[in-house]
C-alpha positions in Angstrom: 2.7 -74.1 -126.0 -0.6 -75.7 -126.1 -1.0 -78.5 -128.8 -4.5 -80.5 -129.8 -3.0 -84.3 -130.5 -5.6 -86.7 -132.2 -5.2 -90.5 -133.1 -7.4 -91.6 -135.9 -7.6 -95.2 -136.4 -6.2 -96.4 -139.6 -7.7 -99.0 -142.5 -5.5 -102.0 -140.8 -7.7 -101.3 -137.5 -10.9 -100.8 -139.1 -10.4 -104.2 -141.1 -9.6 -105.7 -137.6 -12.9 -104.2 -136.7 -15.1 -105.7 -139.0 -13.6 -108.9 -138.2 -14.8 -108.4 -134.7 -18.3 -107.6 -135.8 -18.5 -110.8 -137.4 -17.3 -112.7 -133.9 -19.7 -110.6 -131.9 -22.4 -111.1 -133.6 -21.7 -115.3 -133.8 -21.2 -114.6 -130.2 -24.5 -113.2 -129.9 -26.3 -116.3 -131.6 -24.5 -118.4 -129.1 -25.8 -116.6 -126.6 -29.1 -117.0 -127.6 -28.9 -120.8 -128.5 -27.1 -121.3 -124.5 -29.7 -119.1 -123.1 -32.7 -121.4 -125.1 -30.7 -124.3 -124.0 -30.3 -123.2 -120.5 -33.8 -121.9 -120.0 -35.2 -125.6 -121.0 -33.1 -127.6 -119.1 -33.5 -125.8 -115.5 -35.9 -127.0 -113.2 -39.4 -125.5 -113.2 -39.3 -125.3 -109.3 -36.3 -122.8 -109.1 -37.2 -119.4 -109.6 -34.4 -117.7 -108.7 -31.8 -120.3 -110.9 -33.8 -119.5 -114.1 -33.8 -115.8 -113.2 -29.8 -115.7 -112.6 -29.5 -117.8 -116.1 -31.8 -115.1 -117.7 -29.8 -111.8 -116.0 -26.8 -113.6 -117.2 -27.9 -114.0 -121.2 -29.3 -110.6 -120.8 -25.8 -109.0 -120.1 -24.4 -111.2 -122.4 -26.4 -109.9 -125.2 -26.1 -105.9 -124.2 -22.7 -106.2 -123.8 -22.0 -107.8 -127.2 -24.7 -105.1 -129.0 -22.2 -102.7 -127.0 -18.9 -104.2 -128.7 -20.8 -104.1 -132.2 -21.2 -100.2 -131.6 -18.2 -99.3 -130.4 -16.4 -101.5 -133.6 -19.1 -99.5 -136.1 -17.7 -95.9 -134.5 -14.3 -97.4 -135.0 -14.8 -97.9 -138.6 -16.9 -95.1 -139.4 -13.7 -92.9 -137.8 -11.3 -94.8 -140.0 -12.8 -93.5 -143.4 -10.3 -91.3 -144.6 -6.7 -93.2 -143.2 -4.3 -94.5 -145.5 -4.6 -98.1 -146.6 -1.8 -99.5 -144.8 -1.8 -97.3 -141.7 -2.8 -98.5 -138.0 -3.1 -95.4 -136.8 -3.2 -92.0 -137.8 -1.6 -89.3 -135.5 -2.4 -85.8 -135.7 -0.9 -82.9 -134.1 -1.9 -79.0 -134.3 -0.5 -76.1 -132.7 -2.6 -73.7 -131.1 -1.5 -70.7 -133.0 -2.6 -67.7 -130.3 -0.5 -69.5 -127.5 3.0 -69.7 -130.2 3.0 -66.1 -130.5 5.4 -64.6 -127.8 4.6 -61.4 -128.9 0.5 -61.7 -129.3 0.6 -63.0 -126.0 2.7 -60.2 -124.0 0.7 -57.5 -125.8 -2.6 -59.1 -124.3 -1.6 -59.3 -121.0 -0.3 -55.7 -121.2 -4.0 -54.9 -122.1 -5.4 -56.8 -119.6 -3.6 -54.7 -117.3 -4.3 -51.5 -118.8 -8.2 -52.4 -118.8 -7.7 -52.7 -115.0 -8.7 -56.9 -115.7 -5.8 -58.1 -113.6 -3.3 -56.5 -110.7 -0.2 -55.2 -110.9 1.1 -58.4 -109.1 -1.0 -60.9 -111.6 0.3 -58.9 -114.4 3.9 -59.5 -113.4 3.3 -63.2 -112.7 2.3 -64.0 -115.7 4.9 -61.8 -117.2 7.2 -64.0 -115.7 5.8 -67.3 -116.7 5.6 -66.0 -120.4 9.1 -64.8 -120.7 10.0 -68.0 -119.0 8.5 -70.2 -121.4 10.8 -71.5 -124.6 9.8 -68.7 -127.5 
């Protein structure tokens, strides 16, 4: 039995979400006040100290645009939850693999189309009958 299982975030998460866009993007002004900072303050001389400081505020930036677009998805997937819900959990049956009968009466086919052996054909006989039904 083959089942599709989904979790949709809920409103509770997506709140927590928005919160988190707000603190990313103060974190991203702090980043660009350090890096201003930083940038001013190191020596003219050292190439390779200003370069490190400016690799450093460049990944500091990307990574918080990053966090603001995986919060946005987050939010955007939360639209239709229930108010008070964390989560949402969704579970759907495959209905062609549930139905013992469907599925013995397609194998027999197979083998009667000459798509699978005598030996497949009784292998996955087995498996079927073996399976709870």
């Amino acid at each position: 039995m083959r089942r599709k299982i989904q979790i949709m975030p809920g409103k509770i998460t997506s709140s927590q979400a928005k919160i988190g866009i707000v603190i990313i993007s103060m974190f991203i002004v702090f980043g660009l006040v350090m890096a201003r900072v930083a940038l001013n303050d190191a020596p003219g001389e050292d190439a390779s100290f200003v370069v490190a400081i400016g690799a450093f505020f460049l990944i500091w930036i990307v990574a918080c645009i990053g966090l603001i677009v995986f919060f946005s998805r987050l939010i955007k997937a939360a639209k239709n939850s229930p108010a008070d819900s964390l989560a949402e959990i969704r579970i759907e049956n495959d209905a062609s693999t549930n139905d013992f009968e469907t599925r013995l009466r397609s194998l027999e086919k197979l083998k009667e189309d000459g798509l699978i052996s005598e030996e497949e054909y009784r292998l996955k006989r087995s498996q079927i009958l073996e399976d709870k039904w």
